[in-house]
C-alpha angles and dihedrals in degrees: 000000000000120000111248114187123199124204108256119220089258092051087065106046091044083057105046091044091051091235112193085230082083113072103213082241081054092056097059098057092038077061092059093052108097099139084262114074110060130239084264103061085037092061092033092053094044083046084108098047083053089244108161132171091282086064098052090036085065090060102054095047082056099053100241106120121031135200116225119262121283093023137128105262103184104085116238116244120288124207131193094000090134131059103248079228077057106048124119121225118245116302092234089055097041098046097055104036119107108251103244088064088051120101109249095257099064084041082067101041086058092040100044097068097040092049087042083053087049094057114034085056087064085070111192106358089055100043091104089052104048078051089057097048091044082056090055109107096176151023097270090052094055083050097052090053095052091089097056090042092050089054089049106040101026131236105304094061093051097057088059097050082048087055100053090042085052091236 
């Protein structure tokens, strides 16, 4: 039986109110889940965006997606769904390794959530920014964006952002 996930009331909440719960690659695939599509063309049509099971497994933990009643709700294996330029290392490594010996693209996935917290807690005076740093689709971006959140949220927070983007 394929997997289906729904959108849960706090998915989309989390979604409307741009919760930092929600990665922006995470979004994308929170997007696809309709209780129609299965966990599979989900994962085939995010393959771009490098979303893979743990992802959507997130979600899940978060409450955030659901799977109907009565289904399975531990997704089956997936293979090949990113892209090996794409792969993360091992969590146990990653999560423990200082930023700055981390690839830029792990930079960006530590970085992402902390500069998205920064911003949305500037509330209206940094809506365009936390605009600008859900647009960011890579580390260079984020650091482009330091400056300007440095400006907005103060030192402090910057330092923050630095230090997940191991600068």
């Amino acid at each position: 039986m394929p997997l289906i996930y729904q959108k849960t009331e706090a998915g989309q909440t989390a979604f409307k109110t741009r919760s930092a719960e929600l990665s922006s690659r995470q979004r994308s695939a929170f997007l696809l889940f309709d209780g129609k599509r299965t966990l599979a063309e989900v994962l085939k049509a995010t393959l771009g965006l490098g979303i893979g099971a743990p992802d959507i497994e997130d979600l899940v933990v978060k409450g955030l997606l659901v799977a109907p009643a009565g289904a399975a709700t531990v997704p089956p294996p997936v293979v090949d769904t990113v892209p090996a330029a794409v792969e993360a290392e091992p969590a146990s490594t990653a999560a423990h390794a200082p930023a700055d010996e981390l690839p830029p693209m792990q930079r960006y996935q530590r970085a992402y959530p902390v500069a998205t917290r920064i911003t949305a807690k500037l509330g209206l005076r940094g809506f365009k920014l936390n605009l600008a740093v859900e647009a960011a689709s890579g580390y260079d971006d984020l650091v482009a964006l330091l400056p300007k959140i440095a400006i907005a949220a103060g030192d402090k927070a910057a330092a923050e952002l630095k230090r997940a983007l191991g600068l």
